[in-house]
LOMARZA-474830 format. One record per residue (C-alpha): x, y, z; residue number from 1. Coordinates in Angstrom, 3 decimals, padded with zeros to 6 digits. Layout:
+----------+----------+----------+-----+
!        x !        y !        z !   i !
+----------+----------+----------+-----+
!        X !        Y !        Z ! NUM !
...
+----------+----------+----------+-----+
***
This chain:
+----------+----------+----------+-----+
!        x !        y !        z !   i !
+----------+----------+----------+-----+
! -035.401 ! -009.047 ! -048.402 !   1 !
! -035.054 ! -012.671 ! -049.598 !   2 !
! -031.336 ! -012.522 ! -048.168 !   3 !
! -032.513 ! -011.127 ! -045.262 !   4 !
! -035.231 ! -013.986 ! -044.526 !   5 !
! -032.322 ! -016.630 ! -045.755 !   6 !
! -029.927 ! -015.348 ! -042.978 !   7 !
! -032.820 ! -015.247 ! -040.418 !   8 !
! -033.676 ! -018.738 ! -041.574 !   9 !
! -029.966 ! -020.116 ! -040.471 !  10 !
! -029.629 ! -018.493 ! -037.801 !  11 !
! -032.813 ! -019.666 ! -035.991 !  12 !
! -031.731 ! -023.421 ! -037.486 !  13 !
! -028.443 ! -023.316 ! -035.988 !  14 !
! -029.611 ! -021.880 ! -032.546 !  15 !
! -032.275 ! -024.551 ! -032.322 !  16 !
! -029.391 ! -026.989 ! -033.244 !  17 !
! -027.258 ! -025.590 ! -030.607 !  18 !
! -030.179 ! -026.069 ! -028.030 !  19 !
! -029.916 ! -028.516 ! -025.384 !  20 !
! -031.949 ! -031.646 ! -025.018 !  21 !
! -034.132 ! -029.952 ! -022.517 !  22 !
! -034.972 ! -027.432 ! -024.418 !  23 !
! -036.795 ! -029.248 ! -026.705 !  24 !
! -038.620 ! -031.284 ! -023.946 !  25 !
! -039.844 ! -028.105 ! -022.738 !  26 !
! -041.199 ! -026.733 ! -026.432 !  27 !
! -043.422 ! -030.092 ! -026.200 !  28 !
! -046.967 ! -029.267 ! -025.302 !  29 !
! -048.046 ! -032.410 ! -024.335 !  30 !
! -047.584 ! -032.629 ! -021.225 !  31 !
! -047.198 ! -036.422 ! -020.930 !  32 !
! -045.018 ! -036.458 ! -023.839 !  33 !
! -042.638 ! -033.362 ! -022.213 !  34 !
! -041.824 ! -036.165 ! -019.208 !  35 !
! -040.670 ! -038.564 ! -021.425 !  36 !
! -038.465 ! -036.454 ! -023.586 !  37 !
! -037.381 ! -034.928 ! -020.438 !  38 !
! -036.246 ! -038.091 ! -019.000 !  39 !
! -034.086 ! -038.868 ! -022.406 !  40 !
! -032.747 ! -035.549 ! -021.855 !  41 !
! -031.404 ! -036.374 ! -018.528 !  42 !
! -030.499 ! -039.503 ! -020.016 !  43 !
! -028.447 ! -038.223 ! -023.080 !  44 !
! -027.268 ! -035.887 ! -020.607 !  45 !
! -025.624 ! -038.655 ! -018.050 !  46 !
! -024.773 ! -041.368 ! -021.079 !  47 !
! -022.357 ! -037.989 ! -022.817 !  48 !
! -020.762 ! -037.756 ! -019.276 !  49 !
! -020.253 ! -041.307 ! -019.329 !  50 !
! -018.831 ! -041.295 ! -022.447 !  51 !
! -016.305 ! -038.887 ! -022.231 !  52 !
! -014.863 ! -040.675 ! -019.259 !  53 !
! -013.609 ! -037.615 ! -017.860 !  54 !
! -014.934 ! -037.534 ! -014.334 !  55 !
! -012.018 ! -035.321 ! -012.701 !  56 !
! -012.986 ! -032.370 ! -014.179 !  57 !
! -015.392 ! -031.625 ! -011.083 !  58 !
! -016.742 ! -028.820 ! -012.920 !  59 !
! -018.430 ! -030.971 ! -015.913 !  60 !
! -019.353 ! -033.060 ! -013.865 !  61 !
! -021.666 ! -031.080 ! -011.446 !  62 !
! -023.313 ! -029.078 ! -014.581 !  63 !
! -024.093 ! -032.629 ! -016.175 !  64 !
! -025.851 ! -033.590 ! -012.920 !  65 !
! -027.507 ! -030.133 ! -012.668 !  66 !
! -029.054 ! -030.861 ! -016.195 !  67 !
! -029.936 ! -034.299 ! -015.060 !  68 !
! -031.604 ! -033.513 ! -012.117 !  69 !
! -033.320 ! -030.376 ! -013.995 !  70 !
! -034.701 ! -033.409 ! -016.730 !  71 !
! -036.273 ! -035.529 ! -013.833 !  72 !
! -037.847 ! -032.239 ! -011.948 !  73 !
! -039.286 ! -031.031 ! -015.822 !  74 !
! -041.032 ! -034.419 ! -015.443 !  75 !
! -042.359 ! -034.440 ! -012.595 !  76 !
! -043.530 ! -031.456 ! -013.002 !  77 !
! -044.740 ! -032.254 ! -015.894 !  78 !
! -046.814 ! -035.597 ! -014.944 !  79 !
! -048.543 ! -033.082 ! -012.078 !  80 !
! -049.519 ! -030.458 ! -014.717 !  81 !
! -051.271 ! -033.205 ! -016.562 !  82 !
! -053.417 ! -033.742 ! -013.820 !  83 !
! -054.359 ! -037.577 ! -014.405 !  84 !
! -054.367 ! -039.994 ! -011.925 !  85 !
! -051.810 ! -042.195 ! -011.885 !  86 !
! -053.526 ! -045.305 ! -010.974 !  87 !
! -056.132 ! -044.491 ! -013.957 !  88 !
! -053.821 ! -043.549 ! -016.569 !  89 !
! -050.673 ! -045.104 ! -015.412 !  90 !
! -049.322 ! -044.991 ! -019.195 !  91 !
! -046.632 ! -042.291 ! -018.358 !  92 !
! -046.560 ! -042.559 ! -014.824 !  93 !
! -045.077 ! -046.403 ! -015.738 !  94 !
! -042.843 ! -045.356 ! -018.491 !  95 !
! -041.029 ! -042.471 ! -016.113 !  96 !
! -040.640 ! -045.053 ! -013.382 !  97 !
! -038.865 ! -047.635 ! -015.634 !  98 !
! -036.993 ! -044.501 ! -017.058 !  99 !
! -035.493 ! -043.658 ! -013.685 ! 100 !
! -035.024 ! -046.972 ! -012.693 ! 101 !
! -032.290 ! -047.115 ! -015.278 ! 102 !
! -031.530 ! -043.798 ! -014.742 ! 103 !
! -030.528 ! -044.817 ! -010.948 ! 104 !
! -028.727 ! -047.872 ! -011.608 ! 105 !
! -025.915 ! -045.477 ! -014.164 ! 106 !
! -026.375 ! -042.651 ! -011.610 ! 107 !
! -025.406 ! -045.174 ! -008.761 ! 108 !
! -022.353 ! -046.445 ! -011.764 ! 109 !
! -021.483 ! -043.320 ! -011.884 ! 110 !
! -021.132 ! -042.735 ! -008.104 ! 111 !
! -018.748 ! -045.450 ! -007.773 ! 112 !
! -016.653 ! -044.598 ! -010.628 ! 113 !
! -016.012 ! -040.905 ! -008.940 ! 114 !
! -013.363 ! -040.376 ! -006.293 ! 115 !
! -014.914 ! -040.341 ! -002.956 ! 116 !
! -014.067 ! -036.173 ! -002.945 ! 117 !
! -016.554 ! -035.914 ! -005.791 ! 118 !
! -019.241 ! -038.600 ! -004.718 ! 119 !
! -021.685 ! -036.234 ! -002.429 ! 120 !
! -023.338 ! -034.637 ! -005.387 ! 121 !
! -023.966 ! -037.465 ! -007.258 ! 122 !
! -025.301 ! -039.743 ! -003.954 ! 123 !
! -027.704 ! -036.309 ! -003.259 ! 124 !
! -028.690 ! -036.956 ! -007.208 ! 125 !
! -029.426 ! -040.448 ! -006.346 ! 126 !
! -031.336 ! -040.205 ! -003.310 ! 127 !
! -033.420 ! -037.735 ! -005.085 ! 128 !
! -033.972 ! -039.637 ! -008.129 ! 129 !
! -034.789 ! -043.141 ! -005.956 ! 130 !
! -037.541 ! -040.763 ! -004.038 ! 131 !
! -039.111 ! -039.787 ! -007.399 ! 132 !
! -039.074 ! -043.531 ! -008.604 ! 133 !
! -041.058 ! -044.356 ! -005.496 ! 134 !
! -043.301 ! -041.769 ! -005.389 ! 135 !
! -044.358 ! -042.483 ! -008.444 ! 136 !
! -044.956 ! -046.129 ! -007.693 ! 137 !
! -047.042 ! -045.431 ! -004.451 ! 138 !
! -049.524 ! -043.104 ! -006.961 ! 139 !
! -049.652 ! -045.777 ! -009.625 ! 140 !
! -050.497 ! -048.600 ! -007.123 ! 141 !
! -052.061 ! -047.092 ! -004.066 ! 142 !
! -055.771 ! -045.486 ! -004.088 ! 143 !
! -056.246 ! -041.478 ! -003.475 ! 144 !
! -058.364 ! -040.991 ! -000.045 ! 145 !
+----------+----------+----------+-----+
***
């Protein structure tokens, strides 16, 4: 029984180990919380592309900017579920916006560093990202009707 439980134990450790960085932003259940951690997901996610330096293998390269782009949707999403206004409690809503301002200027990096066969995804990435980053701005400093 006791062995049984042990093995059980290290197995659940090592698959929660083997979990990626948005997996754990989505086991948060704060809501505000999940968008940051969701935003250093997509973040960890972009800096291990970076850091490989790799950026012919096309196929890498795509999956790391599905995961990013998965990371800044999770918090969005995440920042609507909470249902606070921005311009009330702009706490989050402020930290996001600085996180994907970053987040665009090594997205728009890593644009230039691809060939220009490989560039559409990540300039689709980037327009998306920039229209999050304002969005969020307009709710933080513009009044609901």
């Amino acid at each position: 029984m006791i062995r049984t439980f042990t093995l059980a134990l290290l197995l659940t450790a090592h698959l929660g180990a083997a979990a990626g960085p948005l997996d754990a932003a989505r086991a948060e259940p704060n809501l505000e919380k999940r968008s940051e951690k969701a935003l250093q997901a997509a973040q960890k996610t972009l800096d291990s592309l970076r850091r490989t330096g790799d950026l012919s293998d096309r196929a890498a390269v795509q999956a790391a900017l599905t995961d990013v782009r998965a990371g800044v949707e999770l918090c969005v999403d995440s920042l609507e579920e909470s249902g606070k206004n921005p311009r009330r409690s702009p706490k989050y809503f402020k930290r996001a916006e600085i996180s994907l301002r970053k987040l665009n200027r090594q997205l728009e990096d890593l644009r230039v560093a691809l060939s220009a066969d490989d560039r559409a995804p990540a300039a689709t990435l980037l327009a998306y990202t920039v229209q999050v980053q304002e969005e969020l701005l307009l709710g933080i400093f513009t009044k609901r009707k």
